[in-house]
N, C-alpha and C positions, 0 to 999 in steps of 0.2 A: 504494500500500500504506500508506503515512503517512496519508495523506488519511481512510483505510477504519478506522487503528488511534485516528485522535483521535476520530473519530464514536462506536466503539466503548467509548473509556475517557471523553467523555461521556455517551452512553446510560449504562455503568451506574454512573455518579455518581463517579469514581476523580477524586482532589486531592492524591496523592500516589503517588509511586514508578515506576518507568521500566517500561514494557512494550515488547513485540517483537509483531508480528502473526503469528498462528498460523493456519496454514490446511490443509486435511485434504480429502485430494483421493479422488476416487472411480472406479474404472478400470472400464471394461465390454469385455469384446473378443466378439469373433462376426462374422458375414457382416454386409460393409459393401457396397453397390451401389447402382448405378440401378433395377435391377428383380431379381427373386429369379432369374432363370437370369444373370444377370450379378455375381455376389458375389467376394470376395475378403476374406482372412481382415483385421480392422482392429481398430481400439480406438476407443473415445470417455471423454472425461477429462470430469469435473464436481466442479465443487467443492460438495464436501460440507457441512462447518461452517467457523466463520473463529469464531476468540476471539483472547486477550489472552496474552500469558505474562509473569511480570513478568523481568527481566533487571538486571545488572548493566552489561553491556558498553552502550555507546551507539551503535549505528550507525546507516547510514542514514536505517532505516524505523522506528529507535525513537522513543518516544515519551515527553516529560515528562508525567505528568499535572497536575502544580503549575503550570508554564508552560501548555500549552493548556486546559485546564479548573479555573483557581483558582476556593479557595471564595470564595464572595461572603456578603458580611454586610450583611443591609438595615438600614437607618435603626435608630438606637437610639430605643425606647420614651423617650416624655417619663412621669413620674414626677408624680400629681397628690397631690397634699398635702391 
């Protein structure tokens, strides 16, 4: 889940503030079987969408953005006269 929440606060460009991974889950239920005279009543889970939340508290699977994704500052321009 760390892994999944620093990919996500680099994709979309975050250099500051703590976030939590957020994920939103999708339930289906209905006849689950080998063949349709053999069904039994089931569910199937899929994840939906996965974002960011940002957070205060620090745990496990949160995330600095500062720490894994600092801004970077390329080469200072030379200045011609």
């Amino acid at each position: 889940m760390r892994d999944l929440a620093i990919l996500l606060v680099k994709h979309y460009g975050l250099h500051e503030g703590r976030y939590d991974l957020t994920v939103e889950f999708q339930i289906g239920v209905g006849g689950v079987g080998s063949d349709v005279t053999n069904l039994s009543p089931g569910a199937t889970f899929a994840v939906k969408k996965v974002g960011l939340v940002p957070t205060q508290a620090f745990g496990g699977a949160s995330v600095d953005a500062g720490e894994v994704n600092p801004t970077t500052k390329g080469p200072k321009k030379k200045v011609s006269s």
